[in-house]
Every structure is written in C-alpha cells, then in structure tokens.
C-alpha positions in Angstrom: 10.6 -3.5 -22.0 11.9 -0.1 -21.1 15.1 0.3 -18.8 14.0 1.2 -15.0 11.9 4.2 -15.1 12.6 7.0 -12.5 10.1 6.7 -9.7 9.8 3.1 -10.1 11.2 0.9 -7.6 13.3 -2.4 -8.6 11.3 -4.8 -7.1 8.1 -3.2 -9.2 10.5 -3.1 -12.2 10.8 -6.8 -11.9 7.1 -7.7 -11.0 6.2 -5.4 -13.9 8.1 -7.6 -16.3 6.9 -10.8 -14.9 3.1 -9.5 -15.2 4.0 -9.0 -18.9 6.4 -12.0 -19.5 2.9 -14.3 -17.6 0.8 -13.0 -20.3 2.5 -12.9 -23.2 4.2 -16.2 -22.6 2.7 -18.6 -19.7 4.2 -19.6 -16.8 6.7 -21.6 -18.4 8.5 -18.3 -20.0 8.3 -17.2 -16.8 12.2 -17.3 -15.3 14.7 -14.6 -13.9 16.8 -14.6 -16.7 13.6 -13.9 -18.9 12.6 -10.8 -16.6 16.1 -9.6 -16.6 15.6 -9.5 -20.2 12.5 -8.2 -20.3 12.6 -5.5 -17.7 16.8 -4.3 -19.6 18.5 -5.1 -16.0 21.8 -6.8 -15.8 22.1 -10.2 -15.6 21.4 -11.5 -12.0 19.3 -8.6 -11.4 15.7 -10.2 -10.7 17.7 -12.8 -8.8 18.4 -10.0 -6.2 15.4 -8.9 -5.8 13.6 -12.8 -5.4 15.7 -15.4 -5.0 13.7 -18.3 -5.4 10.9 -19.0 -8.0 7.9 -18.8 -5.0 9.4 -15.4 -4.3 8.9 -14.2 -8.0 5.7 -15.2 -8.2 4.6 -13.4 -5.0 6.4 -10.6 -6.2 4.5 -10.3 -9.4 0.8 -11.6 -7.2 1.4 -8.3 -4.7 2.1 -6.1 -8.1 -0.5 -7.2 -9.5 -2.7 -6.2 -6.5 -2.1 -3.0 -6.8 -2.3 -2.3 -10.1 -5.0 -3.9 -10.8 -6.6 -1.9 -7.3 -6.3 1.1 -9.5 -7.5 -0.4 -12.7 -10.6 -1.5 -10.2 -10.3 1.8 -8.5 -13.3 0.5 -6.2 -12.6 3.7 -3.8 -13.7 6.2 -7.0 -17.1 4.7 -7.3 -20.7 6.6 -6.4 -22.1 6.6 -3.1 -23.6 3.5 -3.0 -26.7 4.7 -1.4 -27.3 6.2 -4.8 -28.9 2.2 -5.3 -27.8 -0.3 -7.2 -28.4 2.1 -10.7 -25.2 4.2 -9.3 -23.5 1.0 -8.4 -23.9 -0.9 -11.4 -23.0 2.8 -13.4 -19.3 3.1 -11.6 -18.8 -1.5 -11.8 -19.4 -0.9 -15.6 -16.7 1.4 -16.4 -14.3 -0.7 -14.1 -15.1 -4.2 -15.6 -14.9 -2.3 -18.8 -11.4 -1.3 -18.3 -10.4 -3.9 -17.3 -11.4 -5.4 -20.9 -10.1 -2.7 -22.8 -7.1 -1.5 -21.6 -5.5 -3.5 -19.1 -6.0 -7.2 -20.8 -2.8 -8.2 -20.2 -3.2 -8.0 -16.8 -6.5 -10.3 -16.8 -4.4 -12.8 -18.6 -1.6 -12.3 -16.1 -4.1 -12.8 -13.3 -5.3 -16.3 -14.6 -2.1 -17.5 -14.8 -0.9 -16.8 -11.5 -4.8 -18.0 -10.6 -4.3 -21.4 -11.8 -0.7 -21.9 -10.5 -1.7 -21.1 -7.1 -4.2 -24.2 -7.7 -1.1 -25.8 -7.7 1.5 -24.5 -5.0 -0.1 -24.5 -1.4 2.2 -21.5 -0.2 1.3 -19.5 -3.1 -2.7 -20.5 -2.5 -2.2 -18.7 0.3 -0.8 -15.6 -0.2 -3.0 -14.7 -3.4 -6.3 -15.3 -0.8 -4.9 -13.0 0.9 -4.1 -10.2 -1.6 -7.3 -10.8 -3.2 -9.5 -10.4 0.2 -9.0 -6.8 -0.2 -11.2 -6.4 -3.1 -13.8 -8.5 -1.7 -13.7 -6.7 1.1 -14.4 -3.5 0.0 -17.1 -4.5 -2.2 -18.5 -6.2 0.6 -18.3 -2.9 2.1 -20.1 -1.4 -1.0 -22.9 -3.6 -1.1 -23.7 -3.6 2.3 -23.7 0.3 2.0 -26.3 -0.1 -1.1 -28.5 -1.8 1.1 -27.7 -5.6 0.5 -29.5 -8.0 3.2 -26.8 -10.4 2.9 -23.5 -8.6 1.2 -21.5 -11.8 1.9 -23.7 -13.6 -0.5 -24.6 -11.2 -2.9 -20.7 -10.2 -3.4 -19.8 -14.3 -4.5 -23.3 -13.9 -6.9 -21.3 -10.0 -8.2 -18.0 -11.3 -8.3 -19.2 -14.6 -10.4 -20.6 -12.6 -12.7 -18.1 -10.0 -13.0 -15.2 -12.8 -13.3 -17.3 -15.1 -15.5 -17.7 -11.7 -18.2 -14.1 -11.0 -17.8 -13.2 -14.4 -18.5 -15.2 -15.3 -21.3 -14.1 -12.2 -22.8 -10.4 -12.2 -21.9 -9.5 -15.6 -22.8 -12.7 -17.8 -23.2 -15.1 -18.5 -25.8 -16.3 -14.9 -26.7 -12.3 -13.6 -26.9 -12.9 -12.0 -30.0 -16.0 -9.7 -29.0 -15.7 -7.1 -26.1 -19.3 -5.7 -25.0 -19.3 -2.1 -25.3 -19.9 0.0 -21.8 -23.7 0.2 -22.3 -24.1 -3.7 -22.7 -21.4 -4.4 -19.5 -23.8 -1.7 -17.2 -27.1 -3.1 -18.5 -26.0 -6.6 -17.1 -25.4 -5.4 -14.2 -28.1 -2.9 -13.5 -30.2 -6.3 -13.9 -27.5 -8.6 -11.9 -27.9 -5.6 -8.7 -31.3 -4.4 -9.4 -32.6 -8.4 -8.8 -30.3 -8.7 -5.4 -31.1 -5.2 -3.9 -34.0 -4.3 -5.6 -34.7 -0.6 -7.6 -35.1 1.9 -5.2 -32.3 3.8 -4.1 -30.1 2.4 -1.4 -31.6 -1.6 -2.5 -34.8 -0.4 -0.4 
C-alpha cells in the first residue's frame, strides 16, 4: 500500500490497511506490525494510533462505516414516494457496487462480522455502527409507504445481505448478476411488501 496520502488522516491510513490486510488475509494476518507494513509507516506506527488489538479492530469497523456509507450512498437514492420501482431502481445500483467494485470491502465486512460473534465489546460497537444504515432505510421504506418498515427492512436487508453473500464469498463466488438481474429481484422483493403503485399504495 501507498505511503500516507495527503488529505488522509493516520488513523484512516491505518484502518485503510486493516480493511485490506482483513480481506486479503483473515483475521489472523491481521496485526500492527502487518498494517505498519501494509499502510509504508514506520515501525510502531499503527501502535500509536490503537494500542491494543480491540482498538484496531474498531478502528477498521468505524472505517469501514463510512466507506462503505458512500459505497451504499443511501442519501443519493430517488424519492421514495416514487414507489417501490424507484426504490428498487437506486438499491440495485448500490448492491451492485458493492459486488463490483468494492468486494474487498464485503470480504472485510464478514470478517469483522464473524469476530464480533466472538468478542462481546466488539458485538457491541459494530451494532452500533451498523444501526445507521438500518436506520435510514427504515426511513426510506417508511417514506415508500411500508405498513410495517421495521419488518419489511429485516425481509430487504436479508435479501440484500443473502445476494451479497452468496456472491461475495459463497457458493455463486464466481458469477456476479449483472444490474438488470440485481433490480429485477428487487422490484419483485419491494413490489410484494409495498405493493406497485407509487408510494407502496
């Protein structure tokens, strides 16, 4: 990896590395001298920035949080009263992304996914960073007319994650739908919890 980059702070230097070292290598390869490395800072350097490992890996969940908010970019999609067409129209180019050209940082999300199974504190603090994003699609859906967003948003988010998934790192790794096939899936997925008229009248 690149030196630090101008307009890049160190702690996102760091957390940038981890993200990378996560998916390329696991959480084993995961270790300060390994992001030192990877991120060309002196020896020590990620160190200073985290301390401990628990305050890597929350370093590297808040990155992750944001860059995967812009990947997501949830704020950029059509006025959901457009109905759940519109909806499904601005999901599908976001879950498509994703897929595409931000992979890595699926696989860096499942790692830090399943480790927080693991470590209580850091259960925790990834609910929390990951509340966001259901938040605002809660917002969305609810805005699109959904009777029950709280519901409908596990039933979106299932589907979403399960695609990603599969795609990402499970059984259907080596085949990424194209845009059409992610928005027709979920023209069907929204149509059926909202219904077709615009708004989910």
């Amino acid at each position: 990896m690149a030196a630090h980059s101008p307009g890049v702070s160190r702690a996102d230097l760091v957390a940038d590395a981890a993200l990378a070292l996560l998916a390329e290598r696991g959480m084993r390869g995961l270790t300060h001298r390994a992001v030192d490395e990877a991120a060309g800072l002196p020896p020590g350097s990620t160190s200073n920035v985290a301390r401990t490992r628990q305050a890597l890996l929350e370093l590297a969940v808040r990155r992750h949080a944001e860059r995967e908010a812009r990947v997501l970019a949830l704020t950029e999609l059509p006025e959901p009263r457009g109905g759940p067409e519109a909806l499904a129209d601005g999901l599908a180019l976001a879950v498509h992304r994703s897929l595409t050209r931000h992979r890595a940082l699926l696989i860096a999300r499942y790692e830090l996914a399943l480790e927080a199974t693991r470590r209580p504190e850091l259960r925790a603090y990834y609910d929390r960073t990951g509340a966001v994003f259901r938040e605002q699609l809660t917002a969305l859906l609810t805005a699109a007319g959904s009777p029950e967003p709280d519901r409908h948003v596990l039933s979106l988010a299932a589907w979403a994650e399960g695609l990603l998934f599969s795609c990402a790192a499970g059984s259907f790794n080596s085949r990424t739908p194209d845009l059409e096939e992610i928005r027709t899936g979920l023209r069907e997925l929204l149509v059926s919890l909202l219904g077709s008229r615009p708004g989910g009248g």
